[in-house]
N, CA, C and O of each residue as an XYZ file, in Angstrom:
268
protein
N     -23.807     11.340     15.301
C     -23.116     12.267     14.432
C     -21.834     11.618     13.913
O     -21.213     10.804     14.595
N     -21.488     11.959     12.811
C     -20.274     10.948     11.862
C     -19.407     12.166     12.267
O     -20.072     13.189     12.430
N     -18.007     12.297     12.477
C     -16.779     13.240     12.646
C     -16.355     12.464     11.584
O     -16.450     11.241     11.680
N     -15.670     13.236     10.075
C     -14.849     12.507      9.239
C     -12.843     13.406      9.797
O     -12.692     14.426     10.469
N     -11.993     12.732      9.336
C     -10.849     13.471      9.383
C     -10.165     12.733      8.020
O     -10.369     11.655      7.463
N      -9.119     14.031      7.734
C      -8.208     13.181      6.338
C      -6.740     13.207      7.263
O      -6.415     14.314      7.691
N      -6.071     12.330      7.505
C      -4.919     11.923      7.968
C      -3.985     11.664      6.677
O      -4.148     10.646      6.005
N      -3.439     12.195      6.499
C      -2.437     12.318      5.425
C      -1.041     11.377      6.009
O      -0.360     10.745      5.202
N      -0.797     11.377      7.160
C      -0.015     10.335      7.324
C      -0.289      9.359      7.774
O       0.671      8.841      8.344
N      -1.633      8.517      7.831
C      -2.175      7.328      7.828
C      -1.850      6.217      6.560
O      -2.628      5.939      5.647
N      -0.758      5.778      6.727
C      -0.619      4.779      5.336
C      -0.744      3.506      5.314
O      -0.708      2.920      4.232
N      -0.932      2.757      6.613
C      -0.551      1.450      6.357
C      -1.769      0.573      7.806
O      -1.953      1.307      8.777
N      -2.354     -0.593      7.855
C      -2.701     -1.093      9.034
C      -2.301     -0.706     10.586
O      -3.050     -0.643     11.561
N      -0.709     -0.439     10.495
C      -0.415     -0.154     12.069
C      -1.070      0.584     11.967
O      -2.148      0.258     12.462
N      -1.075      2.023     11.350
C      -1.710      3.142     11.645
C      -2.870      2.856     11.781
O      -3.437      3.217     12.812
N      -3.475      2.227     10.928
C      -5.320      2.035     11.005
C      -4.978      1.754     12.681
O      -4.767      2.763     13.354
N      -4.947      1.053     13.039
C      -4.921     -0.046     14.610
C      -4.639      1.127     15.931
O      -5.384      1.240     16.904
N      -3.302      1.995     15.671
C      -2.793      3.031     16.541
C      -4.092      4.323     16.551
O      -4.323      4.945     17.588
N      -4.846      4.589     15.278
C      -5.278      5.283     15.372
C      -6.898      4.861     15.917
O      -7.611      5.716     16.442
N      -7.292      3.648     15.744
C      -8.641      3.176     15.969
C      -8.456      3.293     17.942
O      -9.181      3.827     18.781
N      -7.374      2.653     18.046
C      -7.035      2.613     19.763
C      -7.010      4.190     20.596
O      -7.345      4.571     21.718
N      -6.480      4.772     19.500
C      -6.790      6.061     20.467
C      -7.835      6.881     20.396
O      -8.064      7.743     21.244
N      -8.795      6.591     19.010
C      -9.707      6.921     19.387
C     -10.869      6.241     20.423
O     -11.474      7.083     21.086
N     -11.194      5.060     20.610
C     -11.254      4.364     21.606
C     -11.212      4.550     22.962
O     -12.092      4.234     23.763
N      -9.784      5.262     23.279
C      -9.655      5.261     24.836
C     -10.582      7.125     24.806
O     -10.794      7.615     25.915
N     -10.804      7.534     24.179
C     -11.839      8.769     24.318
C     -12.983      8.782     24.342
O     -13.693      9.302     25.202
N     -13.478      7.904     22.895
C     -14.701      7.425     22.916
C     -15.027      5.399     22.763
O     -14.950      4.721     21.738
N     -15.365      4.960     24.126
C     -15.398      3.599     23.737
C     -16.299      3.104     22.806
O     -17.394      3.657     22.701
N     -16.038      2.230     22.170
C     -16.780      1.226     21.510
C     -17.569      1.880     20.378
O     -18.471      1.208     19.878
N     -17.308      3.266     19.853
C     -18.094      3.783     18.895
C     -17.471      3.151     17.280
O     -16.243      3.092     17.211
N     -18.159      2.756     16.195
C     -17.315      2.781     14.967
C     -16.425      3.878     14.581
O     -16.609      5.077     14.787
N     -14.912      3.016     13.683
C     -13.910      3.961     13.651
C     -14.028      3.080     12.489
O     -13.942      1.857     12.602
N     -14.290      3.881     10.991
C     -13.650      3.256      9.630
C     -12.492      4.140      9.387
O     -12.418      5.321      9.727
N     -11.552      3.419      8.735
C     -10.540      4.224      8.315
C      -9.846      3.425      7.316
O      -9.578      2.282      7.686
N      -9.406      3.832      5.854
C      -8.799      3.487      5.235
C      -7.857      4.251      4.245
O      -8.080      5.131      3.414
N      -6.971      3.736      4.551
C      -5.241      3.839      4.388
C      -5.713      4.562      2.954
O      -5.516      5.776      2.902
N      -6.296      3.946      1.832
C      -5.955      4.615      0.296
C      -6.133      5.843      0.190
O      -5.300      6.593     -0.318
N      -7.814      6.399      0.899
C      -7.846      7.639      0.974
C      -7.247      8.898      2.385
O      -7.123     10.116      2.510
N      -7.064      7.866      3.066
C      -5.987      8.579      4.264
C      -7.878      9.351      4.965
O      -7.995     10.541      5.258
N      -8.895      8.473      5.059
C     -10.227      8.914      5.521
C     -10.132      8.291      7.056
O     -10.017      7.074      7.200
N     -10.203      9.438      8.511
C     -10.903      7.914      9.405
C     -12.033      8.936      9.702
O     -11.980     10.165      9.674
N     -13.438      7.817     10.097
C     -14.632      8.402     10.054
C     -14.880      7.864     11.434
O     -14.390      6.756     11.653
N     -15.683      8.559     12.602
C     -15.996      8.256     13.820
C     -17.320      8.735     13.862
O     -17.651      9.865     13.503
N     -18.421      7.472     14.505
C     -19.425      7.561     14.596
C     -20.056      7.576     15.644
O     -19.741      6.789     16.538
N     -21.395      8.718     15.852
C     -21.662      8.505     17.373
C     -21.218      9.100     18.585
O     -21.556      8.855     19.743
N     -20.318     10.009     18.080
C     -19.801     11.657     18.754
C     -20.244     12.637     18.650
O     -20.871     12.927     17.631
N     -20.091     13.429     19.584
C     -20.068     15.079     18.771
C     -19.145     15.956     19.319
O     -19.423     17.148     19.449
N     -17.633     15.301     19.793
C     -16.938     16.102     20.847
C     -15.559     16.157     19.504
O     -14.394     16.036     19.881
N     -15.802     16.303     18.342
C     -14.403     16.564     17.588
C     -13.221     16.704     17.681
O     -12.295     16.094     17.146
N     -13.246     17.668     18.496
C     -11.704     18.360     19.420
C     -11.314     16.872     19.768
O     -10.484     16.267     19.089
N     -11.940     16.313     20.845
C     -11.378     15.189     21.653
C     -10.821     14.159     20.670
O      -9.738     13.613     20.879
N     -11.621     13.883     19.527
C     -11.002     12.778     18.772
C      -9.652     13.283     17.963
O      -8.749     12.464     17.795
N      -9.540     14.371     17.558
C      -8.724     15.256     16.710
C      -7.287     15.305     17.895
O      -6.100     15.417     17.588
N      -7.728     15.212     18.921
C      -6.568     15.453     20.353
C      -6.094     13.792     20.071
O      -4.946     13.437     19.802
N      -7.088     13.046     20.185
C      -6.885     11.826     20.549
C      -5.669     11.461     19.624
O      -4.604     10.954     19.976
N      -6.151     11.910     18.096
C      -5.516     11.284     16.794
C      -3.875     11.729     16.832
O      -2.864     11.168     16.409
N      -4.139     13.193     17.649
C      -2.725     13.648     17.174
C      -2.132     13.426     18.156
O      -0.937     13.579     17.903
N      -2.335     13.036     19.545
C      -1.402     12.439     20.428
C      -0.805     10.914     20.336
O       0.154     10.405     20.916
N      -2.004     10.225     19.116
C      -0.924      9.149     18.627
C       0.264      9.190     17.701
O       0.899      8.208     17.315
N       0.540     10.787     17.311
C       1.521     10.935     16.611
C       1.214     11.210     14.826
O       1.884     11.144     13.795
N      -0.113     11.523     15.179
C      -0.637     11.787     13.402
C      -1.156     13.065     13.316
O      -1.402     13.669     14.360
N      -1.442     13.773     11.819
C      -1.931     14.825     11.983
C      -3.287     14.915     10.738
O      -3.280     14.889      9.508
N      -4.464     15.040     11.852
C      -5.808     14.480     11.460
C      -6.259     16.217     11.048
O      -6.152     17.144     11.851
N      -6.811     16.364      9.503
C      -7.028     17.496      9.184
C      -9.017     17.094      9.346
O      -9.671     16.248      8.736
N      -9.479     18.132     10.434
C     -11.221     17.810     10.394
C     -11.611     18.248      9.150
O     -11.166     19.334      8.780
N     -12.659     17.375      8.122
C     -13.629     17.539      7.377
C     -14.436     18.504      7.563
O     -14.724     18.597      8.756
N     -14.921     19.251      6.931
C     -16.237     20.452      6.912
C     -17.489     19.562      6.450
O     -18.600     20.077      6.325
C-alpha cells in the first residue's frame, strides 16, 4: 500500500534525509520518495498511516495525509 503525505514544510534535502530517517526507524527499509518541489513524501509497503504521520511530525514537520 503507497501512504502519500503533502509536507508543506519540507523544502530542502536536510528535510528529505530527516524525514526519510524517521520514517525508517517505524518502518525499516520500505521506499520513501519525497520531493522538496512538490512538498510530496510517498511511503511504500505500509498500511499503519498514523505511525508514519507520528513519525513525520515528531521530526518536527507537519505531514498533511493524502485521501
Amino acid at each position: 500500500m503507497k501512504i502519500e503525505f503533502v509536507v508543506p514544510d519540507m523544502t530542502c534535502g536536510h528535510c528529505v534525509k530527516t524525514i526519510t530517517t524517521a520514517v525508517h526507524e517505524v518502518a525499516p527499509g520500505v521506499p520513501v520518495s519525497a520531493v522538496t518541489e512538490t512538498h510530496r513524501v510517498i511511503v511504500d509497503g505500509v498500511n499503519d498511516a498514523a505511525a508514519i504521520e507520528a513519525a513525520i511530525v515528531a521530526a518536527g514537520y507537519t505531514p498533511q495525509l493524502m485521501a
